[in-house]
N, C-alpha and C positions, 0 to 999 in steps of 0.2 A: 202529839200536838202541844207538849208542855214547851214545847221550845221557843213557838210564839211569843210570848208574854216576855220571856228572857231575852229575847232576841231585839222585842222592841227598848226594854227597857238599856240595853246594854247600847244600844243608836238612840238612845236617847240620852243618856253619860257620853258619848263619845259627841255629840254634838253640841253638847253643853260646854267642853270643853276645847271647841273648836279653834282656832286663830285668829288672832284680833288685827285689825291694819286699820291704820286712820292716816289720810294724806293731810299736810298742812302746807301751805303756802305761805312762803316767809317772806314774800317780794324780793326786794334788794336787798341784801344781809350789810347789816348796819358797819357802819365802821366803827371801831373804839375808838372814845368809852363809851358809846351807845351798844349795845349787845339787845337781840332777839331771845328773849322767854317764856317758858312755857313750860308747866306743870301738868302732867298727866295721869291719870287712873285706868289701870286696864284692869279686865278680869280674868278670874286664873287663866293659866296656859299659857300656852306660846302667843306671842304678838308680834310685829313687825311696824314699826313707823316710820313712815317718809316724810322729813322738810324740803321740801321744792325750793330753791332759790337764785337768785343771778347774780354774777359777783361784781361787784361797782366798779371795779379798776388795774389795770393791766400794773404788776409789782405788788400788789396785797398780797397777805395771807390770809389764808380764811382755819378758824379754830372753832370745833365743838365741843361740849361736854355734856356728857348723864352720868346722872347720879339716883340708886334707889335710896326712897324714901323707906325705911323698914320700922314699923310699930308695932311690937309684943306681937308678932308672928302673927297679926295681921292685917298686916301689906309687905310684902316681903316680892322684890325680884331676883331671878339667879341667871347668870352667864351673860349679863347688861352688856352690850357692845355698840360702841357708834362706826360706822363705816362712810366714807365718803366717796360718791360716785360720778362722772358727767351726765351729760343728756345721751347719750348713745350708752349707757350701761357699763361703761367700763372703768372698775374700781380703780381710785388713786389713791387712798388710804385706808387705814383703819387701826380702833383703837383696841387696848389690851380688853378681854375678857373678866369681866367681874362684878362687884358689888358700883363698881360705876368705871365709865371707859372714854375716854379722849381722843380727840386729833388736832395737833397742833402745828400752826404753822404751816401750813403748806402751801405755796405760791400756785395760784389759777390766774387762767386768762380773765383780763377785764370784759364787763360784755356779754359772757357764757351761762350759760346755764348748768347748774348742779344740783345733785340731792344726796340731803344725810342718810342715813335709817339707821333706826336704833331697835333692836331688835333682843330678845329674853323671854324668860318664862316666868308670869309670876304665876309665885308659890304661896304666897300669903291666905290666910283662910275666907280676905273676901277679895282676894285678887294684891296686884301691886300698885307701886306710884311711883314716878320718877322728876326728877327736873332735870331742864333740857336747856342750854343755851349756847348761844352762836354768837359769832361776831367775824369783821374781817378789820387787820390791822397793816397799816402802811410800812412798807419797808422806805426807812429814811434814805433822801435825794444822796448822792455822790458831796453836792458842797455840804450836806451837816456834817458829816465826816472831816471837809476842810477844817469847818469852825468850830468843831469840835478839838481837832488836834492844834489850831491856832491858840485855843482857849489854854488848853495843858502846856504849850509852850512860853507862853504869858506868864501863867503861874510859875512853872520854873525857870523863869528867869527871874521873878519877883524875888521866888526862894533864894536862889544863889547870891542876887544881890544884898539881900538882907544876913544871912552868912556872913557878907564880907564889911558891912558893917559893924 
């Protein structure tokens, strides 16, 4: 009957240590330079966080980042990743694995709805912290590209002319 005592104590470590998940709603994810922020603190373990959000416009990109906060080992996360999902679950991106993870660029439907998760284990002695931000950024019209290439051809002819002066 010694095994009682152990037995609780060891479901009681294992559930202390359980998985952490916090859902956040982010509404309409901001266009740039307006970006959504957010600073977090979880406790040890594995976690899992979800940003809900809808994306303002058919041509955007939409871009996330996390980043661990790490302080003299303690707060510390390991395997920090951001992933990005739809409303039916099925993954469209994801960033590299590590000390902090990205997704950049990626063109969604206007309209829609999606979610990040940023997901690790912190390892730090009273758990981790991380910073979180989003935003979505317009891909330029077809005419800035005109007036764009209108502009460099201005300048060189200005160039040339002055050359021949």
């Amino acid at each position: 009957m010694q095994f009682k005592p152990a037995l609780i104590a060891a479901a009681l470590v294992a559930a202390s240590m359980g998985a952490s998940a916090t859902v956040y709603n982010i509404g309409v994810l901001p266009l740039a330079p307006a970006v959504y922020s957010n600073t977090v603190n979880v406790p040890a373990g594995a976690f899992s966080d979800t940003y809900n959000f809808s994306f303002p416009l058919t041509g955007d990109k939409a871009s996330a980042s996390a980043v661990s906060i790490q302080l003299n080992g303690l707060l510390d996360i390991s395997n920090l990743k951001v992933d990005l999902y739809d409303a039916s679950n099925n993954w469209i991106a994801g960033g590299a694995v590590g000390n902090s993870s990205a997704v950049s660029n990626v063109p969604l439907m206007g309209g829609a709805n999606y979610y990040y998760t940023v997901t690790g284990t912190a390892t730090g002695a009273v758990g981790g912290a991380y910073a979180f931000i989003a935003s979505a950024s317009p891909i330029p019209e077809p005419g800035t590209y005109g007036l764009m290439l209108a502009g460099l051809g201005a300048v060189g002819f200005l160039a040339a002319r002055r050359r021949q002066a």
